[in-house]
C-alpha positions as CSV (number, residue, x, y, z in Angstrom):
1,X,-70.9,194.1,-51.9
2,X,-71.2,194.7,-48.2
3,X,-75.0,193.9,-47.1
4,X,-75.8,195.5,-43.6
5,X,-79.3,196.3,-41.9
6,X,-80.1,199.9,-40.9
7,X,-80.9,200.9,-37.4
8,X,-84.5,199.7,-36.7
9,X,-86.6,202.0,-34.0
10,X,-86.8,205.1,-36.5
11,X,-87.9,207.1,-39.7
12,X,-85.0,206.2,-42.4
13,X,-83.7,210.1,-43.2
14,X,-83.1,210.2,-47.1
15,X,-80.9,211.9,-49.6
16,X,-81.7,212.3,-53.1
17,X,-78.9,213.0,-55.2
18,X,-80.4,214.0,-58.7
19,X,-84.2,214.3,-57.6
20,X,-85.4,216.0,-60.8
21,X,-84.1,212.9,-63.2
22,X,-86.3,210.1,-64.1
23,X,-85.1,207.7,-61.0
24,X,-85.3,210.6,-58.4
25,X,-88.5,211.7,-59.4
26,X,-90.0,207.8,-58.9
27,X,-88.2,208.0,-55.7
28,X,-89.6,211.5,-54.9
29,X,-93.1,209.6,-55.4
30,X,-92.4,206.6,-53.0
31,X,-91.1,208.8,-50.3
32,X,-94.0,211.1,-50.4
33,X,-96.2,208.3,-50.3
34,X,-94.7,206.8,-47.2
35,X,-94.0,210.1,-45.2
36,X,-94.1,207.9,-41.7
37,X,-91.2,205.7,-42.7
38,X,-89.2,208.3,-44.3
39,X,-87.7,211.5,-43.4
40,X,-85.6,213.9,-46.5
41,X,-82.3,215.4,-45.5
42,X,-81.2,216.8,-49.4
43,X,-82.9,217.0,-52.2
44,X,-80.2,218.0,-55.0
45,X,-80.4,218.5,-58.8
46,X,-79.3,220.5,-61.7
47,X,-81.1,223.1,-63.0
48,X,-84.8,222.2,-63.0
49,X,-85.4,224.5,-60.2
50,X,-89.0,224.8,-60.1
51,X,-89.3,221.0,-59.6
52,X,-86.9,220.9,-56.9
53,X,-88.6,223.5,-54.8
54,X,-91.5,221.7,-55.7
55,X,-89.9,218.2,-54.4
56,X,-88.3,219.8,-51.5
57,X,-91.3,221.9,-50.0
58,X,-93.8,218.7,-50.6
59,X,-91.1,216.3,-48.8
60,X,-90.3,219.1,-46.3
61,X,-86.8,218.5,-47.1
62,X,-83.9,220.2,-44.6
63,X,-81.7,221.0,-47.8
64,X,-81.8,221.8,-51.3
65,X,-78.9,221.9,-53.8
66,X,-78.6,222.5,-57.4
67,X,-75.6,222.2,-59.0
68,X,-75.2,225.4,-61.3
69,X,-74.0,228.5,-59.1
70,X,-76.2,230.6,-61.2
71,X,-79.4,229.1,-59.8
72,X,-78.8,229.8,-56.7
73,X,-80.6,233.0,-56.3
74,X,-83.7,231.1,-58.2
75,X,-83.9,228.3,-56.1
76,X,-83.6,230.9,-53.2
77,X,-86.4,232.9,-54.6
78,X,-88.5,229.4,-55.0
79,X,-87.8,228.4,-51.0
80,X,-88.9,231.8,-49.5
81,X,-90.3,231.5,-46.4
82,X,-89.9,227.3,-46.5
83,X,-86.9,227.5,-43.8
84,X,-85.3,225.1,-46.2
85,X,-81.6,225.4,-46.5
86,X,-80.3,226.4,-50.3
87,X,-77.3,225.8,-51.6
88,X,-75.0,225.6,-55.1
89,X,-72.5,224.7,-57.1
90,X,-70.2,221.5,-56.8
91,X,-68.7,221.3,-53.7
92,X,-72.4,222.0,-52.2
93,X,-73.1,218.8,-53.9
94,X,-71.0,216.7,-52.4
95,X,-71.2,217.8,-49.1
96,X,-74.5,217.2,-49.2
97,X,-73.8,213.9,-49.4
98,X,-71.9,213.6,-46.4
99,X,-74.8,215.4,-44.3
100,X,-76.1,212.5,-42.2
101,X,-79.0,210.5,-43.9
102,X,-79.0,206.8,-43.2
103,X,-79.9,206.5,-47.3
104,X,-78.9,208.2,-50.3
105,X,-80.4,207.8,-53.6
106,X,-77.0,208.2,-56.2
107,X,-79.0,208.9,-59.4
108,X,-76.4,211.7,-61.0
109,X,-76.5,211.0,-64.5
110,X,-72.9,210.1,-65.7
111,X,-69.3,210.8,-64.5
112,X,-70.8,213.8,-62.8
113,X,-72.0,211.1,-59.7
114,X,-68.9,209.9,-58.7
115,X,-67.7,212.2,-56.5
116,X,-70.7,213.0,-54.2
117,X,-71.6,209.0,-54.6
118,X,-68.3,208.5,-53.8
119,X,-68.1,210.7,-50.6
120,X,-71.6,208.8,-49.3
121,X,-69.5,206.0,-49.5
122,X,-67.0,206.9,-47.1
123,X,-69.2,207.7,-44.7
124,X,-70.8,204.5,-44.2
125,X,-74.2,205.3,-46.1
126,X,-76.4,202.7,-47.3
127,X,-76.2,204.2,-51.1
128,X,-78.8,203.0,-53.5
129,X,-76.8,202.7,-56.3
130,X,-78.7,204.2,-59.9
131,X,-75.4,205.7,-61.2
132,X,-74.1,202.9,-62.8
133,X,-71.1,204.8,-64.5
134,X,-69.6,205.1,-61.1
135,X,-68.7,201.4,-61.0
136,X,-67.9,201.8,-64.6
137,X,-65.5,204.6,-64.1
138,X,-63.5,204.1,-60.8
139,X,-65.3,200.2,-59.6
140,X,-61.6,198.9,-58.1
141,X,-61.4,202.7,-55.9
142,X,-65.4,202.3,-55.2
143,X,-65.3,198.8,-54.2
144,X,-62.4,199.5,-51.9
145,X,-64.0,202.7,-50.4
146,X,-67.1,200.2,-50.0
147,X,-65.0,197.5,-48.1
148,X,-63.3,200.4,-46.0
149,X,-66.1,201.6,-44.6
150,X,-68.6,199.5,-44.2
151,X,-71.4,201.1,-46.7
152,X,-74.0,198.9,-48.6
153,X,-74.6,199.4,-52.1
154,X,-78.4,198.4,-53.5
155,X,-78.5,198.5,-57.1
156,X,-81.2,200.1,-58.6
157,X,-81.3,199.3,-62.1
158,X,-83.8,196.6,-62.8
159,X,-81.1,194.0,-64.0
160,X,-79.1,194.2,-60.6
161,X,-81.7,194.8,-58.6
162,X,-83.4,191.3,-59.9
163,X,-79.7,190.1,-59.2
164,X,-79.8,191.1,-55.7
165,X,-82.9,189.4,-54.7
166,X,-81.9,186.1,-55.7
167,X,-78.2,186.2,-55.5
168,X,-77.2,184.0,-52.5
169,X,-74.0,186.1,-51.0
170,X,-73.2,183.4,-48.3
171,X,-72.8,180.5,-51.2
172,X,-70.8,182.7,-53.8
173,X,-69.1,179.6,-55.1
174,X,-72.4,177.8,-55.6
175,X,-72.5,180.5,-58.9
176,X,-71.9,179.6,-61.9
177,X,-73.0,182.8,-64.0
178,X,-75.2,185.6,-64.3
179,X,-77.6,186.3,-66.9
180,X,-78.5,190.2,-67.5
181,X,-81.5,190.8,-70.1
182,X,-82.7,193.3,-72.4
183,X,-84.8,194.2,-74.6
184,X,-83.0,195.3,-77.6
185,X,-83.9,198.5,-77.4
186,X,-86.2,200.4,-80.3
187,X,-83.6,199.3,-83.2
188,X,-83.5,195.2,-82.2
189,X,-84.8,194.5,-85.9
190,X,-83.7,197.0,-88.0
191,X,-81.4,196.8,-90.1
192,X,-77.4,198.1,-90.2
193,X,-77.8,200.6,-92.8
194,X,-81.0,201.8,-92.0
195,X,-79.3,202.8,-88.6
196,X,-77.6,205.5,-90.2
197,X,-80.5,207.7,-90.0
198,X,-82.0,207.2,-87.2
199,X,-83.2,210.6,-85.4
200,X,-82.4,211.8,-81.5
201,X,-86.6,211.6,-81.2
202,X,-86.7,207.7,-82.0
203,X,-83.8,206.8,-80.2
204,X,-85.2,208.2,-77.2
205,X,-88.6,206.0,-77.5
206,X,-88.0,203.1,-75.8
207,X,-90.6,200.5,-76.3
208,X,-90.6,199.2,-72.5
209,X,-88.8,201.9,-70.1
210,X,-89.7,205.4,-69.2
211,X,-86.1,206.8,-68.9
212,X,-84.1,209.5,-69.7
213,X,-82.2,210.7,-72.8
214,X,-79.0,209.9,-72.1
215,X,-80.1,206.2,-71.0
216,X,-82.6,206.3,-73.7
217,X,-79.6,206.3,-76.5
218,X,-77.2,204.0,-74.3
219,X,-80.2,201.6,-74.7
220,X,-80.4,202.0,-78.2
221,X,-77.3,201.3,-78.9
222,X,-77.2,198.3,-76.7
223,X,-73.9,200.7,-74.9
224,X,-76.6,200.6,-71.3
225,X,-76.0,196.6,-71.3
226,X,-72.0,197.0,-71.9
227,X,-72.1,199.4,-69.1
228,X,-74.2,197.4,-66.8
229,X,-71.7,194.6,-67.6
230,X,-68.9,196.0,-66.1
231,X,-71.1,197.0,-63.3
232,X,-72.0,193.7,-62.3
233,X,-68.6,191.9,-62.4
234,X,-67.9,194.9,-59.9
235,X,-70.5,194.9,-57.7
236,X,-70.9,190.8,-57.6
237,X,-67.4,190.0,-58.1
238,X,-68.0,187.7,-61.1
239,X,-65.4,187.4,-63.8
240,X,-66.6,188.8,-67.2
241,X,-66.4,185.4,-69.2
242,X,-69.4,184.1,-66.4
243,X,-71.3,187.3,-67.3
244,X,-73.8,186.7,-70.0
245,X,-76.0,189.0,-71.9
246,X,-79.9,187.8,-73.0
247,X,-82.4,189.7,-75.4
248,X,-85.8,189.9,-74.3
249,X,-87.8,192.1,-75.8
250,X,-91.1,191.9,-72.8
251,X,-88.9,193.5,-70.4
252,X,-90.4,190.6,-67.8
253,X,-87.5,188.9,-66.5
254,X,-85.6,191.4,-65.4
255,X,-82.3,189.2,-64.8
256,X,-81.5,185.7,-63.8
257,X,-78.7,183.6,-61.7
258,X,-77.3,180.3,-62.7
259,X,-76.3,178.0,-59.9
260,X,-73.6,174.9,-60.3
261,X,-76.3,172.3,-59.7
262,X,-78.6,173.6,-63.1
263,X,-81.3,175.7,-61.0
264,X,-81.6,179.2,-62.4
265,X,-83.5,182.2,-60.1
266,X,-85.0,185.1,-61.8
267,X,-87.0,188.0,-61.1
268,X,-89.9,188.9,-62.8
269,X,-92.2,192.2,-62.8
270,X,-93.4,194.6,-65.1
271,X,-90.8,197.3,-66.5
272,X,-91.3,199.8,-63.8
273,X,-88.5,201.5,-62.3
274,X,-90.5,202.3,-58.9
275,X,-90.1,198.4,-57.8
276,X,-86.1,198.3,-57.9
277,X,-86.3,201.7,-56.1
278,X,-88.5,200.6,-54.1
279,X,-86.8,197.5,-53.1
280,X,-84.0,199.7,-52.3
281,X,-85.9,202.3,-50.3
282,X,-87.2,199.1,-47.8
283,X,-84.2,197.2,-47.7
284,X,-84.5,194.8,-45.5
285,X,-88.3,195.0,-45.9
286,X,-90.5,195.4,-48.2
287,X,-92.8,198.2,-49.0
288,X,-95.9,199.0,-51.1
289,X,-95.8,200.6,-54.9
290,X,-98.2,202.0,-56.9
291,X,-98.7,200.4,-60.8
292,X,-99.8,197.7,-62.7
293,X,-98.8,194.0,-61.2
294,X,-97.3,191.5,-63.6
295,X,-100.3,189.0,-65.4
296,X,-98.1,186.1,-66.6
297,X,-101.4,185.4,-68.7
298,X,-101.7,188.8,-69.7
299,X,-98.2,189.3,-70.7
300,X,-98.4,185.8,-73.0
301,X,-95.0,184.6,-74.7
302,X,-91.9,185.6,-72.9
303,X,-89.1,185.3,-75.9
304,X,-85.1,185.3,-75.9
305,X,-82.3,185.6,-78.3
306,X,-78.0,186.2,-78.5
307,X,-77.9,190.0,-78.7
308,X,-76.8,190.8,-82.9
309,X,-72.9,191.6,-82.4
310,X,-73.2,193.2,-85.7
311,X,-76.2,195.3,-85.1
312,X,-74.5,196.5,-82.1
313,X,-70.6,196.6,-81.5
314,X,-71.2,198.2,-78.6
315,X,-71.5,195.2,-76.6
316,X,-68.0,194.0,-77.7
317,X,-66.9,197.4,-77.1
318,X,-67.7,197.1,-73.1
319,X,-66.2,193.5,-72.5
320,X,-63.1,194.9,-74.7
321,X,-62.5,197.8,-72.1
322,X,-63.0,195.5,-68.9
323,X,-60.7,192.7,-69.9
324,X,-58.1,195.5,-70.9
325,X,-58.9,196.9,-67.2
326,X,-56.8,200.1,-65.9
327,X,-58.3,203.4,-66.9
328,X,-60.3,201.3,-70.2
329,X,-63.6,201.4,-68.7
330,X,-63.3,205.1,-67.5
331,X,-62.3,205.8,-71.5
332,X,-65.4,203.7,-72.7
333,X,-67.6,205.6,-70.6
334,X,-66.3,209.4,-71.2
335,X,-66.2,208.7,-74.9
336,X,-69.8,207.4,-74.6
337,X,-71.3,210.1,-73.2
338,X,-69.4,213.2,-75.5
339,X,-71.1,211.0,-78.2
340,X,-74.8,210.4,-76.8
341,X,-74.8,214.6,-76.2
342,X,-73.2,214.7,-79.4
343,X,-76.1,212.7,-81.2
344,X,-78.7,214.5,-79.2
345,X,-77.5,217.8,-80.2
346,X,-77.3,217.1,-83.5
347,X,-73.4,217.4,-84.2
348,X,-72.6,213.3,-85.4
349,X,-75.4,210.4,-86.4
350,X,-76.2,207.2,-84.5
351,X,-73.9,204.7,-86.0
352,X,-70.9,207.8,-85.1
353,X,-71.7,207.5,-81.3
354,X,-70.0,203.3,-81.6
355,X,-66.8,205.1,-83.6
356,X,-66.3,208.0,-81.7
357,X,-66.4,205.1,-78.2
358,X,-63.9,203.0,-80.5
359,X,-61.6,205.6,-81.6
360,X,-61.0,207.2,-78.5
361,X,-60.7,203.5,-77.1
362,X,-58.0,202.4,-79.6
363,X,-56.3,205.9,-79.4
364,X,-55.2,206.8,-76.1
365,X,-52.8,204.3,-73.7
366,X,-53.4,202.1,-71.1
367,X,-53.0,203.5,-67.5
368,X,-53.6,202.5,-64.0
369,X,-56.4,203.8,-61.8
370,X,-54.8,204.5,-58.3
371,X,-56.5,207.2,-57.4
372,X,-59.5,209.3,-57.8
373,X,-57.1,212.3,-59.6
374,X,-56.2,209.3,-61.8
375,X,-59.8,208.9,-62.8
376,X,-60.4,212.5,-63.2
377,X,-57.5,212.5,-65.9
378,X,-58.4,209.5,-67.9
379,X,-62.1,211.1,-68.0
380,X,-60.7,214.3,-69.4
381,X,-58.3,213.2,-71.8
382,X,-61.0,210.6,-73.0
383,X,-63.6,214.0,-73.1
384,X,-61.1,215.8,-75.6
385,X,-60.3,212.9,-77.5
386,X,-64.0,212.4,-78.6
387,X,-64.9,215.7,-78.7
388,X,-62.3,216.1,-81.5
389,X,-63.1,212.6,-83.4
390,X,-66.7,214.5,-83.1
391,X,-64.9,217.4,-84.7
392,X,-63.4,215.2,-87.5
393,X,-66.4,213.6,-88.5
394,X,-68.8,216.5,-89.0
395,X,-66.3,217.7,-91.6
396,X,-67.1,214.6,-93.8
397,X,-67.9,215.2,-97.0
């Protein structure tokens, strides 16, 4: 993880890649309450075009981008008169992430982030990193894209983030493991079978975190901590085996490091996402955020517990793919998300999304990542792989 200061002397200029999600909407908020530190180059997003003209008139924002070609003329339409630059479609994505901001948020849900992450990367950027399946998919080519070019990656979700602030780079070897909590997710208590019938609506109701769907299920299913596994022995460059996972349902301590000599460091707030952005947004300050501040009396007991291997395989699933390296982790993560959008849409039930990930897992060979086309292949063959198990298991009896 290569940890440079910006420039002083000047207004940070900002991209936003995926400014209409969850994490780009809190960081839409902190920028527009800090317009004096910060100026917006892009604003890009899918298809909520309304909020994105909405974002990109209020943050007076140079471009706007959504990713479906047949927006375009909407978003146009919504930017009338603005003198903001519009633009569409894929490759308008990415090169929006090599226009020249000093800071890009990467919070493109999925596999769909890599590529524009990836070419912030090259440039140099300082990329605050929300897009964990990045690291997940292609974290050898990312790393070494990192290393090559001198861009500094901040983590934005809560457990790395916590990481980061108490993770002494210099003294690496001072380490002994990392501790990445969480909460257990809506399920923590229930039991196996009653899993089966669990609806898209509760799996989406976290009891802590305001998040998206998609993140919503991974937590659910406990898949969020496999993935944010992989992303830490990436990103810290901390073997697996010293990479431990911790339940804790107050969503409190946020993460924790364990050094040689028995002192552990941990970070502590309340579970809300505008404080790792934040962090992020001010790095190497600090700056201001709205929302409650953590009451240690307030919040009471702060519990732990070994995460139920049974309850959720997913877990195993994760450290399975990263020991097996190569193209496994890019498989885990395809398969996982043709199964959360096939839960949410209503085609397989909870407990499928863990067999469809392990199926397509145990099914296709091990291969190399050497290059990004590399990637791009696994992805897809993982894709068709669980989009048929999907296929197979509907026609259950």
């Amino acid at each position: 993880m290569v940890v440079s200061p910006p420039a002083p002397g000047r207004p940070r200029s900002v991209t936003v890649l995926g400014s209409t999600g969850s994490v780009g909407c809190n960081t839409v908020e902190l920028l527009g309450l800090s317009p004096d530190l910060f100026t917006v180059e892009a604003l890009v997003a899918n298809r909520n075009i309304p909020k994105l003209a909405e974002q990109a008139r209020a943050l007076k924002a140079k471009l706007a981008v959504t990713a479906d070609p047949a927006c375009y003329q909407d978003l146009k339409d919504a930017l009338s008169g603005s003198g903001i630059e519009v633009a569409a479609g894929a490759e308008a994505v990415v090169e929006a992430s090599t226009r020249p901001a000093d800071w890009v948020m990467a919070a493109i849900v999925g596999a769909a982030g890599l590529e524009p992450t990836l070419a912030a990367v090259r440039r140099g950027a300082i990329v605050a990193f929300a897009n964990k399946e990045c690291l997940v998919c292609a974290g050898s080519l990312m790393m070494a894209e990192v290393r090559k070019s001198g861009a500094t990656l901040l983590p934005v979700d809560s457990e790395h983030s916590a990481i980061f602030q108490v993770f002494e780079t210099s003294r690496r070897d001072a380490i002994k493991r990392l501790i990445l909590t969480a909460s257990g997710g809506p399920f923590r208590t229930w039991q196996r079978d009653a899993m089966e019938g669990v609806t898209p609506a509760q799996a989406c109701k976290h009891p802590n975190w305001s998040m998206g769907a998609k993140i919503s299920v991974d937590s659910a299913t406990m898949m969020n901590k496999g993935l944010e596994l992989i992303e830490a022995h990436h990103l810290f460059a901390i073997p697996e085996d010293r990479i431990d996972i911790l339940v804790h349902p107050q969503s409190v301590v946020h993460s924790l490091v364990e050094y040689v000599d028995g002192s552990v460091l941990a970070q502590l707030g309340t579970p809300d996402m505008r404080t790792p952005i934040a962090v992020a947004l001010g790095w190497p300050d600090r700056i201001p955020t709205p929302g409650d501040r953590l009451d240690l009396v307030k919040a009471g007991n702060l519990t732990f517990e070994p995460p139920d291997p049974e309850r959720f395989p997913a877990l195993a699933l994760a450290r399975q793919a990263l020991q097996s390296g190569g193209a496994a982790p890019t498989v885990l993560n395809a398969a996982n998300e043709v199964a959360v959008q096939g839960f949410l849409d209503g085609r397989i039930g909870f407990l499928d999304i863990e067999r469809v990930v392990e199926g397509t897992l145990s099914s296709l060979p091990g291969r190399g990542l050497g290059t990004l086309d590399d990637v791009r292949d696994a992805d897809g063959d993982a894709r068709r792989h669980a989009d048929a198990l999907i296929t197979r298991l509907r026609s259950r009896p």
